[in-house]
N, C-alpha and C positions, 0 to 999 in steps of 0.2 A: 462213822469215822470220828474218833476223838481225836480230838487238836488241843493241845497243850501251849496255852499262853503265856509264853517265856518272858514277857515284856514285864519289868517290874512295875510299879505306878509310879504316875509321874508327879515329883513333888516340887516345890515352890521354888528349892534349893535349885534341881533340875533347868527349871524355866531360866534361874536369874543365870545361872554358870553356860548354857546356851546363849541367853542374850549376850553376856560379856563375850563367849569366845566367837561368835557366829553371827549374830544380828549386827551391832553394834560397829565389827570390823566392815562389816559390806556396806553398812549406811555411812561410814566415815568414807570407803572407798568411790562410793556413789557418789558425796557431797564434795570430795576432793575433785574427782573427775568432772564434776561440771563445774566447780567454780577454775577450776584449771584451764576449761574450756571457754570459761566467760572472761577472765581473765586474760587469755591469749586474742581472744577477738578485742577487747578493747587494747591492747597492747601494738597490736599489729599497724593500725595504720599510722603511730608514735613510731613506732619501728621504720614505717616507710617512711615518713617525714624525714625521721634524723638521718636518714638513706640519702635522701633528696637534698639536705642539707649539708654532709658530707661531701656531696657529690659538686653541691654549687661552691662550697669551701675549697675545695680544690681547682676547681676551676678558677676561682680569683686567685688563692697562688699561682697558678698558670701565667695568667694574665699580670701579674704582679710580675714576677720573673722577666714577661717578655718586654715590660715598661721599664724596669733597672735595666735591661739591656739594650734596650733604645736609649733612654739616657745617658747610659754609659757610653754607648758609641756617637752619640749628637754630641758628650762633652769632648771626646777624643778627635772628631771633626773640626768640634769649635777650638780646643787645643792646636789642633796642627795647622788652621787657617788665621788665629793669631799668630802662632809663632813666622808663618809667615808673612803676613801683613808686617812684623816688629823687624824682619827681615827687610824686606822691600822700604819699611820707612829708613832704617840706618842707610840702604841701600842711596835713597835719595836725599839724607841728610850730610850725606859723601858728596853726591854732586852739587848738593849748594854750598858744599863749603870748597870746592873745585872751584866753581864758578864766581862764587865770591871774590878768591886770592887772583882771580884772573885781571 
Protein backbone atom coordinates (compact mmCIF):
# COMPACT_ATOMS: atom_id res chain seq x y z
CA UNK A 1 0.00 0.00 0.00
CA UNK A 2 1.31 3.32 -0.83
CA UNK A 3 0.37 6.20 1.46
CA UNK A 4 0.93 9.54 0.27
CA UNK A 5 2.28 12.11 2.86
CA UNK A 6 0.07 15.22 2.44
CA UNK A 7 1.52 16.95 5.57
CA UNK A 8 3.80 19.72 4.28
CA UNK A 9 7.05 20.37 6.72
CA UNK A 10 6.99 21.92 9.57
CA UNK A 11 8.85 25.23 9.64
CA UNK A 12 9.92 27.73 12.30
CA UNK A 13 7.30 30.31 10.92
CA UNK A 14 4.78 27.20 11.59
CA UNK A 15 5.90 26.67 15.28
CA UNK A 16 5.95 30.64 16.20
CA UNK A 17 2.20 31.31 14.47
CA UNK A 18 0.98 27.99 16.59
CA UNK A 19 2.49 29.33 19.64
CA UNK A 20 0.99 32.79 19.24
CA UNK A 21 -2.50 31.52 18.26
CA UNK A 22 -2.77 28.18 20.44
CA UNK A 23 0.06 27.80 23.14
CA UNK A 24 0.26 31.33 24.47
CA UNK A 25 -3.74 31.84 24.68
CA UNK A 26 -4.28 28.57 26.85
CA UNK A 27 -1.16 29.40 29.11
CA UNK A 28 -2.54 33.10 29.65
CA UNK A 29 -6.03 31.20 30.26
CA UNK A 30 -4.33 28.70 32.62
CA UNK A 31 -2.40 31.64 34.65
CA UNK A 32 -5.66 33.75 34.68
CA UNK A 33 -7.73 30.92 36.17
CA UNK A 34 -5.52 30.33 38.93
CA UNK A 35 -4.59 33.59 39.90
CA UNK A 36 -8.49 34.43 39.74
CA UNK A 37 -8.72 31.51 41.96
CA UNK A 38 -5.96 32.61 44.35
CA UNK A 39 -7.31 35.84 44.31
CA UNK A 40 -10.84 34.95 45.36
CA UNK A 41 -9.73 32.82 48.33
CA UNK A 42 -7.79 35.63 49.70
CA UNK A 43 -10.53 37.98 48.99
CA UNK A 44 -13.17 35.99 50.54
CA UNK A 45 -12.63 36.14 54.13
CA UNK A 46 -12.22 40.53 53.55
CA UNK A 47 -15.54 39.95 52.03
CA UNK A 48 -16.80 38.13 55.25
CA UNK A 49 -15.36 40.63 57.56
CA UNK A 50 -16.96 43.67 55.82
CA UNK A 51 -20.26 41.33 55.84
CA UNK A 52 -19.77 41.18 59.55
CA UNK A 53 -19.06 44.61 59.89
CA UNK A 54 -21.98 45.82 57.80
CA UNK A 55 -23.92 43.69 59.77
CA UNK A 56 -22.52 45.10 63.42
CA UNK A 57 -23.02 48.81 61.62
CA UNK A 58 -26.32 48.31 61.44
CA UNK A 59 -27.05 47.13 64.42
CA UNK A 60 -25.65 50.27 66.22
CA UNK A 61 -27.99 52.42 64.07
CA UNK A 62 -30.62 50.12 65.43
CA UNK A 63 -29.53 50.71 68.78
CA UNK A 64 -28.84 54.42 68.05
CA UNK A 65 -32.46 54.83 66.98
CA UNK A 66 -33.90 53.10 69.83
CA UNK A 67 -31.59 55.67 72.43
CA UNK A 68 -32.90 59.02 70.42
CA UNK A 69 -36.20 57.52 71.13
CA UNK A 70 -35.79 56.78 74.67
CA UNK A 71 -34.53 60.29 75.07
CA UNK A 72 -37.00 61.69 73.19
CA UNK A 73 -39.52 60.39 75.26
CA UNK A 74 -37.64 60.61 79.01
CA UNK A 75 -37.40 64.63 77.57
CA UNK A 76 -41.26 64.65 76.90
CA UNK A 77 -41.82 62.92 80.43
CA UNK A 78 -39.52 65.37 81.88
CA UNK A 79 -41.40 68.11 79.93
CA UNK A 80 -44.80 67.37 81.04
CA UNK A 81 -43.80 66.68 84.80
CA UNK A 82 -42.22 70.08 84.81
CA UNK A 83 -44.95 71.77 83.36
CA UNK A 84 -46.64 70.40 86.04
CA UNK A 85 -44.69 70.86 88.99
CA UNK A 86 -44.61 74.95 87.35
CA UNK A 87 -48.48 74.19 87.61
CA UNK A 88 -48.72 73.03 91.20
CA UNK A 89 -46.05 75.78 92.40
CA UNK A 90 -48.39 78.89 90.81
CA UNK A 91 -51.02 76.65 92.24
CA UNK A 92 -49.61 77.21 95.71
CA UNK A 93 -48.11 80.51 95.28
CA UNK A 94 -52.20 81.40 94.95
CA UNK A 95 -52.68 80.09 98.42
CA UNK A 96 -49.94 81.92 100.00
CA UNK A 97 -50.79 84.93 98.76
CA UNK A 98 -54.74 83.79 100.04
CA UNK A 99 -53.42 83.24 103.23
CA UNK A 100 -51.29 86.14 103.41
CA UNK A 101 -54.22 88.86 102.67
CA UNK A 102 -56.12 86.84 105.38
Amino acid sequence: MNEQNNQKPLTLNDLGKFTEDVLLPAVENIIEEKLETKLEEKLAPIWSEIKSIKQDLEWIKEKIKRIEKSISEDLITINTEVEKLKTRVAELEEQVKMLQSQ
